[in-house]
C-alpha positions as CSV (number, residue, x, y, z in Angstrom):
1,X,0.0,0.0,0.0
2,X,1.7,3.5,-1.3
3,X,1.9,6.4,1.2
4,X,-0.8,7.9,-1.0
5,X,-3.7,5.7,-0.8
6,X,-6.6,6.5,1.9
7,X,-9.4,4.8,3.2
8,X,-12.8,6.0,2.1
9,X,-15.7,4.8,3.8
10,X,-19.0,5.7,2.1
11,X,-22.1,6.0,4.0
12,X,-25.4,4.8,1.8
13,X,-27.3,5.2,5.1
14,X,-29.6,8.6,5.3
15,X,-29.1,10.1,8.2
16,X,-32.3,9.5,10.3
17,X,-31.2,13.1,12.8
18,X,-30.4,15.4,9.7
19,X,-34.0,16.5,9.5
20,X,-34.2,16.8,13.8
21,X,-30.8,18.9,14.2
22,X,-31.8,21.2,10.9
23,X,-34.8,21.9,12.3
24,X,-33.5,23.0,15.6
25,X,-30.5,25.2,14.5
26,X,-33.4,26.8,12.5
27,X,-35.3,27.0,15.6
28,X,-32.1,28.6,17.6
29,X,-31.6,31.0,15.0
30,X,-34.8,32.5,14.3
31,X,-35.1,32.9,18.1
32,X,-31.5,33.9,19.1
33,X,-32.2,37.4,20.1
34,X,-35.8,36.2,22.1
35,X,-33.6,33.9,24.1
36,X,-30.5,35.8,25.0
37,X,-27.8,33.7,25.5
38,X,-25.7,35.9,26.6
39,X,-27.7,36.3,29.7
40,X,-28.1,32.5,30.5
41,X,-26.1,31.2,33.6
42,X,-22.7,29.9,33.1
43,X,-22.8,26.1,33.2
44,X,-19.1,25.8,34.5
45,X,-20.5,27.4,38.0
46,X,-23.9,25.2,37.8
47,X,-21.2,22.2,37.6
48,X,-19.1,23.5,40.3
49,X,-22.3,24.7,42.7
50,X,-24.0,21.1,42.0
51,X,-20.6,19.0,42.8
52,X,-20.3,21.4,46.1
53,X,-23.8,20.5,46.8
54,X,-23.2,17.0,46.1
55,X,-20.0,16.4,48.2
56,X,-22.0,18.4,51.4
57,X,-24.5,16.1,51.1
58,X,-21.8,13.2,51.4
59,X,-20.3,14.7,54.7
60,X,-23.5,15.6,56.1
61,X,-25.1,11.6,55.3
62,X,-21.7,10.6,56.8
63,X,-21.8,13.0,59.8
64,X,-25.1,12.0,60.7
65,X,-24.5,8.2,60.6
66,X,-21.7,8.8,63.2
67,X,-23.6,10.8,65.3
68,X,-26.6,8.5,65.4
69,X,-23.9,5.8,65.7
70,X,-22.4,7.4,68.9
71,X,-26.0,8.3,70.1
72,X,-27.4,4.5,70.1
73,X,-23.8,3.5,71.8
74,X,-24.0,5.9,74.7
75,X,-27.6,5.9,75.6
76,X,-28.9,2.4,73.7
């Protein structure tokens, strides 16, 4: 095989989401201004808030299990 050659793979398949993801860049365009992106929250502090939240919950599950575990010791 020369240096040249390349693979082709040719897809006789239509592409069932075509007519889904035209329709809603369409969609998203024609309403760009209405929805105002610019003003939407930024989704790297919803990440960062929601793991916070998440790793809270952990400690407070955890911190409660050890008190009810000490509670049920001392007076059970």
């Amino acid at each position: 095989m020369s240096k040249n050659s390349k693979k082709s793979v040719e897809n006789y398949e239509p592409d069932i989401w075509r007519p889904l993801a035209d329709f809603l860049a369409d969609m998203i365009a024609k309403y760009a201004e209405e929805i105002d992106f610019d003003s939407l929250p930024d989704p790297n502090e919803y990440l960062l808030k929601k793991s916070i939240k998440e790793a809270y919950q952990y400690y407070s599950d955890d911190r409660n299990k050890r008190i009810k575990d000490f509670i049920s010791l001392e007076y059970g």
